[in-house]
C-alpha positions as CSV (number, residue, x, y, z in Angstrom):
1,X,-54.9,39.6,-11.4
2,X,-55.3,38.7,-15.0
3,X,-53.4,38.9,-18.0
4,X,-54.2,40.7,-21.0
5,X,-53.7,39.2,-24.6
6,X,-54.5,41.1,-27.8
7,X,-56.1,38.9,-30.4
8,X,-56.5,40.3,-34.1
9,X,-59.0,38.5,-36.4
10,X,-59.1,37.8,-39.7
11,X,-61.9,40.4,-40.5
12,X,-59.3,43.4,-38.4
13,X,-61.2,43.1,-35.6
14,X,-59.5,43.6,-32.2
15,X,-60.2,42.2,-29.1
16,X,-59.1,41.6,-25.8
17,X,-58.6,37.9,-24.1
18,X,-57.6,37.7,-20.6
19,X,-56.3,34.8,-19.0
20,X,-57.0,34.1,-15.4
21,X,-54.3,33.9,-12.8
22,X,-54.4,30.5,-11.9
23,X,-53.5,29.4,-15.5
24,X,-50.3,31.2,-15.6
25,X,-46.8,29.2,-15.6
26,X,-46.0,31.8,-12.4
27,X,-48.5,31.5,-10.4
28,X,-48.6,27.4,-10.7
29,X,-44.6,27.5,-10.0
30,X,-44.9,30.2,-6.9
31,X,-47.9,27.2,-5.2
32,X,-45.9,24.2,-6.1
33,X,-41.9,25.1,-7.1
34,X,-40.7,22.1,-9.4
35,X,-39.2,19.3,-7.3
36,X,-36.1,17.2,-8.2
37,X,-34.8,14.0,-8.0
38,X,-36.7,10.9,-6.1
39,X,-38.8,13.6,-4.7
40,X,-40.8,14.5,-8.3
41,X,-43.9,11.9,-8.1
42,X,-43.1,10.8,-11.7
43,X,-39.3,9.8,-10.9
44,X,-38.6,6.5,-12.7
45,X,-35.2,6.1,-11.2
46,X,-33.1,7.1,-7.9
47,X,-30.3,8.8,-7.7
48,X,-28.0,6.1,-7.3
49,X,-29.4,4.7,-10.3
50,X,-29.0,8.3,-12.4
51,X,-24.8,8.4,-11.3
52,X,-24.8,5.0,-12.2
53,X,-26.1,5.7,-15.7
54,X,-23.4,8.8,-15.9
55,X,-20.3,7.0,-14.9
56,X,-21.2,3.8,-16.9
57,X,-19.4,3.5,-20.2
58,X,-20.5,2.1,-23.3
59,X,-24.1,2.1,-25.6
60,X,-26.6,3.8,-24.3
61,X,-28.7,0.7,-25.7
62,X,-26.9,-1.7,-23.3
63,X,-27.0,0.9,-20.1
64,X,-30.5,1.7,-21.1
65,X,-31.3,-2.4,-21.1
66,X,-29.7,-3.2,-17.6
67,X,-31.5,-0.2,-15.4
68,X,-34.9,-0.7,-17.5
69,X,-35.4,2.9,-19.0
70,X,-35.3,4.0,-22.5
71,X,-32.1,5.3,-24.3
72,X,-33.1,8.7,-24.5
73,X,-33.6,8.8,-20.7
74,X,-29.9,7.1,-20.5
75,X,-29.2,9.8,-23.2
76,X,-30.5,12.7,-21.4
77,X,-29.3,11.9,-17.6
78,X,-25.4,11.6,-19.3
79,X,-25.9,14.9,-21.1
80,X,-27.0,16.4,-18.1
81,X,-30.0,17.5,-19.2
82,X,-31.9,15.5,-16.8
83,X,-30.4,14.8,-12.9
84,X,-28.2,17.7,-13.1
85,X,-28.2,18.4,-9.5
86,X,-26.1,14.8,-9.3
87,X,-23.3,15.8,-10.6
88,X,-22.3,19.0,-8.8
């Protein structure tokens, strides 16, 4: 199964890539679905530490400083765009 991608040149010329199956975003998902949490190999913090980082008040400089991650991490975990699975 391939996918078909039409490339036009500068000169008008028209020709046809195709991308293999194993390079599409599909196909890599439907082998390995995402994983969450602790479970994700690149996980820098548990769980624990993620609802401790949402129910903490106060800088994210400070909350950031005392679980050793960045601020944008602290940032992105309270937004919920990161851990979302926490907090329902």
């Amino acid at each position: 199964m391939t996918e078909k991608q039409i490339i036009h040149t500068r000169a008008g010329t028209v020709y046809v890539r195709r991308r293999q199956k194993y390079q599409s975003r599909e196909y890599l998902r439907s082998i390995a679905p995402p994983t969450k949490g602790e479970m994700n190999p690149s996980a820098k913090i548990t769980a624990e530490i993620a609802m401790a980082i949402y129910l903490t008040p106060g800088k994210h400089a400070a909350i950031a400083a005392e679980h050793g991650v960045t601020e944008s991490h602290v940032s992105k975990v309270k937004r919920k765009e990161i851990w979302k699975h926490i907090h329902a």
